[in-house]
C-alpha positions as CSV (number, residue, x, y, z in Angstrom):
1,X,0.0,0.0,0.0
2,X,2.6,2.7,0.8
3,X,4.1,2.0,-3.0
4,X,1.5,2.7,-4.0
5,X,0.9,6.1,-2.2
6,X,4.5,7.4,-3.0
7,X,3.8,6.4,-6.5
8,X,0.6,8.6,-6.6
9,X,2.7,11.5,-4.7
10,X,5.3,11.1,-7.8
11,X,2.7,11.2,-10.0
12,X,1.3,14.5,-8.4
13,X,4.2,16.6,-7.1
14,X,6.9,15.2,-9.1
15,X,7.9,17.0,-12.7
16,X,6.7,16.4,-15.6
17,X,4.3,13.0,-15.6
18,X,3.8,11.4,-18.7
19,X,0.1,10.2,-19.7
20,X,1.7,7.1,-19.9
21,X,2.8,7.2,-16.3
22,X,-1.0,7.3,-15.5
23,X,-1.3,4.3,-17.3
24,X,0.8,2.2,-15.8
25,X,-0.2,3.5,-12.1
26,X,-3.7,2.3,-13.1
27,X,-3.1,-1.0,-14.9
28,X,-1.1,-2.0,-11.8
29,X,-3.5,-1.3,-9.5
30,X,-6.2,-2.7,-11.3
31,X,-4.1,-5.7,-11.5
32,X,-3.8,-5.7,-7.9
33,X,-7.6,-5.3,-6.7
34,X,-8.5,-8.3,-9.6
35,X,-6.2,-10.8,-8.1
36,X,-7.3,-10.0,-4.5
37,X,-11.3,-9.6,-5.7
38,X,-12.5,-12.9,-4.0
39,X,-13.7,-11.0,-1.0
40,X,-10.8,-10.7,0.8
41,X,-9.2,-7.6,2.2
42,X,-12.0,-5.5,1.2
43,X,-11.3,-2.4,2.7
44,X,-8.1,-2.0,0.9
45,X,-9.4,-3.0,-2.5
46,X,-12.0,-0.1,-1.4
47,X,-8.6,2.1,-0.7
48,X,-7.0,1.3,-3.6
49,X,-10.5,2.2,-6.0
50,X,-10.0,5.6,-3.7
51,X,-6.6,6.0,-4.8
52,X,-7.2,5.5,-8.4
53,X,-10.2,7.7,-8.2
54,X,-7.5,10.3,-7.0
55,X,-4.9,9.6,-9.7
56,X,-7.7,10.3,-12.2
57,X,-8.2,13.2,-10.9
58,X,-4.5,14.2,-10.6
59,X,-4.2,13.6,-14.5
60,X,-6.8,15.7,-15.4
61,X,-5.3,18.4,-13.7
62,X,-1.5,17.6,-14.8
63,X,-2.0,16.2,-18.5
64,X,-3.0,19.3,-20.6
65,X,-4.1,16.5,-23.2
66,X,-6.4,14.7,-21.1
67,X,-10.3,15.9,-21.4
68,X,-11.3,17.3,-17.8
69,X,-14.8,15.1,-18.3
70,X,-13.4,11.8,-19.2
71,X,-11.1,12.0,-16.1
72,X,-14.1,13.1,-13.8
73,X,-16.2,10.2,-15.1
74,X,-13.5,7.4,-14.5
75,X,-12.7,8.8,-11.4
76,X,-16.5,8.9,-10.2
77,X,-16.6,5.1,-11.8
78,X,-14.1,3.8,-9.4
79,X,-15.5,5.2,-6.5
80,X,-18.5,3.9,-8.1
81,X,-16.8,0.4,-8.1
82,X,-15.5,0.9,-4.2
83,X,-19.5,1.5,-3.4
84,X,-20.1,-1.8,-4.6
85,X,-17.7,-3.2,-2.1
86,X,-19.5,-2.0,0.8
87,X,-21.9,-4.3,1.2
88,X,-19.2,-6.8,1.7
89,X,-18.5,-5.1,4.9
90,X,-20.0,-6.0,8.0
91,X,-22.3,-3.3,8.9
92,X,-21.6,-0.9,11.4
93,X,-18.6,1.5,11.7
94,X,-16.5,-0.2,9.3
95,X,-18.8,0.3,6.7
96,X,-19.7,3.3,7.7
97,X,-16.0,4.8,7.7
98,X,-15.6,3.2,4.7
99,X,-18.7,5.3,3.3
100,X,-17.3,8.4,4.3
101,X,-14.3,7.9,2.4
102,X,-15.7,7.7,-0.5
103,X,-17.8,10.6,-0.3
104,X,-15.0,12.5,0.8
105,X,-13.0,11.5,-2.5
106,X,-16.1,12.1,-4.3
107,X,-15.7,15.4,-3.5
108,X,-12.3,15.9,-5.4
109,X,-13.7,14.4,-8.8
110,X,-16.8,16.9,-8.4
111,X,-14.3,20.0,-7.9
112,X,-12.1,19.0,-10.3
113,X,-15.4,19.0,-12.6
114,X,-15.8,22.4,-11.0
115,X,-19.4,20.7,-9.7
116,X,-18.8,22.6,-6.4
117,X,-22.4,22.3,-4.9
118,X,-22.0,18.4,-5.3
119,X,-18.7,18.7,-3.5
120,X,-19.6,19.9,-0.6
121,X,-23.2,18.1,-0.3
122,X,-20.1,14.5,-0.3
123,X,-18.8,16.3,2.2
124,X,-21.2,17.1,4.4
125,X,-22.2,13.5,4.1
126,X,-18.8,12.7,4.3
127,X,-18.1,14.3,8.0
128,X,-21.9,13.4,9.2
129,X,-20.5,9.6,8.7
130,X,-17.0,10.2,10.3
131,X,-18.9,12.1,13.3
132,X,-20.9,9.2,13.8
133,X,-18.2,6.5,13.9
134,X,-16.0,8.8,16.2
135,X,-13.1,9.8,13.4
136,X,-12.8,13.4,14.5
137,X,-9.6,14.1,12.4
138,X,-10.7,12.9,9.2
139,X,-14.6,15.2,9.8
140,X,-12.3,18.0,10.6
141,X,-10.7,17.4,7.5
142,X,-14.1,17.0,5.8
143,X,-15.3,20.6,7.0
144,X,-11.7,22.1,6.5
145,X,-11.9,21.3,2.9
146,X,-15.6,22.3,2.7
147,X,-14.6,25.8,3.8
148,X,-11.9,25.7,1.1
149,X,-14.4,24.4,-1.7
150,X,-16.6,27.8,-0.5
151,X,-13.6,30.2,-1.1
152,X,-12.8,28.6,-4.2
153,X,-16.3,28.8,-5.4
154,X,-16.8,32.0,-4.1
155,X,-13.7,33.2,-6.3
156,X,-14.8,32.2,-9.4
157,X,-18.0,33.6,-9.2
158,X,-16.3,36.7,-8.2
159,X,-14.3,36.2,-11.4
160,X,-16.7,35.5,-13.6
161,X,-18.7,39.4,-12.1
162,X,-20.9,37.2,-10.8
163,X,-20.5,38.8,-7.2
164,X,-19.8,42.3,-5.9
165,X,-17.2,42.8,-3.5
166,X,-20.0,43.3,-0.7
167,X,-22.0,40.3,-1.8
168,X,-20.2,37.8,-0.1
169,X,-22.5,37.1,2.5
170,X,-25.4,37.3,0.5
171,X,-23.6,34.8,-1.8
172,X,-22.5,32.2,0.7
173,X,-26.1,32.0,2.2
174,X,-27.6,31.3,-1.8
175,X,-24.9,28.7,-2.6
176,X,-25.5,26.6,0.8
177,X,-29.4,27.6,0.5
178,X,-30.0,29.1,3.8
């Protein structure tokens, strides 16, 4: 597993990744989840979906030639794929942890697709479930990157004229519908 995170860390701080790179991050770890897909160690076959979800992600934003939609799509598909692993889970907080994962990767693939109001509506979702099963570092996280999906939202409408400088309020309130 932690090859697997350094290799995604190359892949998103180091210089100049190939598409090609991509590729071979995802055909290995596809290769890994099939050979371990009889129902054994779920939760990292559910980890490793998460990570390529992220790579996908990562590529879109690094590879000039990659279309922004595809990546988005394939990204939401394995996370997708990791949702079908849940039920394999016993139920309870492992599932439930697991769950929250995923929505809190979700949210990456919906801000990448600059979906923002879908980001933070995993999000929420994501540190409801983490409150519940008692993982108060990872729903801070959750609620940190919420607040950062609101500036950067915020931002572009402010680019795009969309909001005066004294709107802000005003906006924040119609974009979480309060």
């Amino acid at each position: 597993m932690s090859l697997t995170i350094a290799w995604r860390d190359k892949l998103e701080f180091g210089e100049n990744p190939q598409s090609a790179d991509f590729d071979r991050f995802s055909a290995f770890v596809v290769g890994w989840v099939e050979k371990t897909g009889d129902g054994r160690k779920v939760n990292d076959q559910i980890e490793m979906l998460g990570i390529l979800s992220q790579v996908e992600n990562i590529k879109s934003k690094r590879i000039s030639s990659t279309d922004k939609a595809t990546g988005v799509e394939k990204s939401l598909a394995w996370l997708a794929r990791a949702t079908g692993l849940l039920e394999l889970l016993p139920e309870g907080r492992e599932r439930m942890a697991a769950l929250a994962d995923v929505q809190f990767r979700s949210a990456d693939a919906h801000t990448t697709a600059d979906e923002f109001a879908a980001a933070i509506s995993s999000l929420d979702l994501a540190h409801s479930l983490f409150s519940q099963v008692d993982m108060k570092r990872q729903a801070t996280k959750a609620q940190q990157k919420k607040a950062l999906i609101l500036q950067l939202w915020i931002y572009e409408a402010y680019l795009l004229k969309a909001v005066p400088p004294g709107d802000v309020d005003t906006v924040l309130n119609n974009m979480l519908g309060d």
